[in-house]
Structures are given as C-alpha cells and as structure tokens.
C-alpha positions, 0 to 999 in steps of 0.5 A, a space after each residue: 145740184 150741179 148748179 149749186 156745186 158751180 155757186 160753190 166753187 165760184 165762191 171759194 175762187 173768189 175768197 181763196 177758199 180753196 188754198 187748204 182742206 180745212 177752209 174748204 170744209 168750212 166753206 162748204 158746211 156754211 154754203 150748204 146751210 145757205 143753200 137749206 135756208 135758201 130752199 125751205 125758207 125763201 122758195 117755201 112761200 112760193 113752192 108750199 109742199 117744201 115745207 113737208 121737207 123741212 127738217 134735220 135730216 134735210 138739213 143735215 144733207 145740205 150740209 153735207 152736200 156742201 163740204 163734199 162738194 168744196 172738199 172735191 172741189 179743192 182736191 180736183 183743182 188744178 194747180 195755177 201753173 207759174 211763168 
C-alpha cells in the first residue's frame, strides 16, 4: 500500500492533481479502480487465489483506499515556497 500511496502521489504532482480537494477525490477514486483492476484482473492469471477476492466490497475498498490517500496527500503537502 505504501507503494501505491507513493504511484498516487507521483501522479497527482505530475498532472497537478493536487492544487484542490476535489481534483484530488477524483484522482484518487480513478487511481483506486486502477489500481483493483490492476490486481484482480492482470495478476489473477498469475496469482489464481485472488479471484476469491474479487468483489464489490474489494472493490469499494480500492476505491476507497485511493481518495483518502490523494485527499492526505493534498492536505499534508507542503507548499512550494516562492524566491
């Protein structure tokens, strides 16, 4: 999770993702879909007891998962200081 927290906040600095809380919940709700398909549909094939997980509620905590870690992520950065 940590990892995926640090997938997260590298792509919200990337496409500015982070300047407001409602670009952030977004972000996040999109990257933690990504990030369920990413697990219960590409590494099913090579891990097969995923598939038990599969679900809404798995997919729920994805999601989840994503929006408080962008909606953190936006609140705990800190400002970029001005010369």
């Amino acid at each position: 999770r940590v990892g995926f927290g640090l997938v997260i906040e590298s792509i919200m600095t990337q496409l500015r993702l982070d300047e407001n809380p409602v670009h952030a919940l977004c972000a996040g709700s999109v990257l933690g879909i990504l990030q369920y398909l990413i697990n219960f549909e590409l590494l099913v094939g090579f891990f097969p007891w995923l598939a038990e997980l599969q679900g809404g509620a798995t997919a729920l905590a994805h999601i989840v998962f994503g929006i408080v870690a962008a909606v953190l992520y936006w609140r705990l950065k800190r400002p970029v200081a001005e010369p």
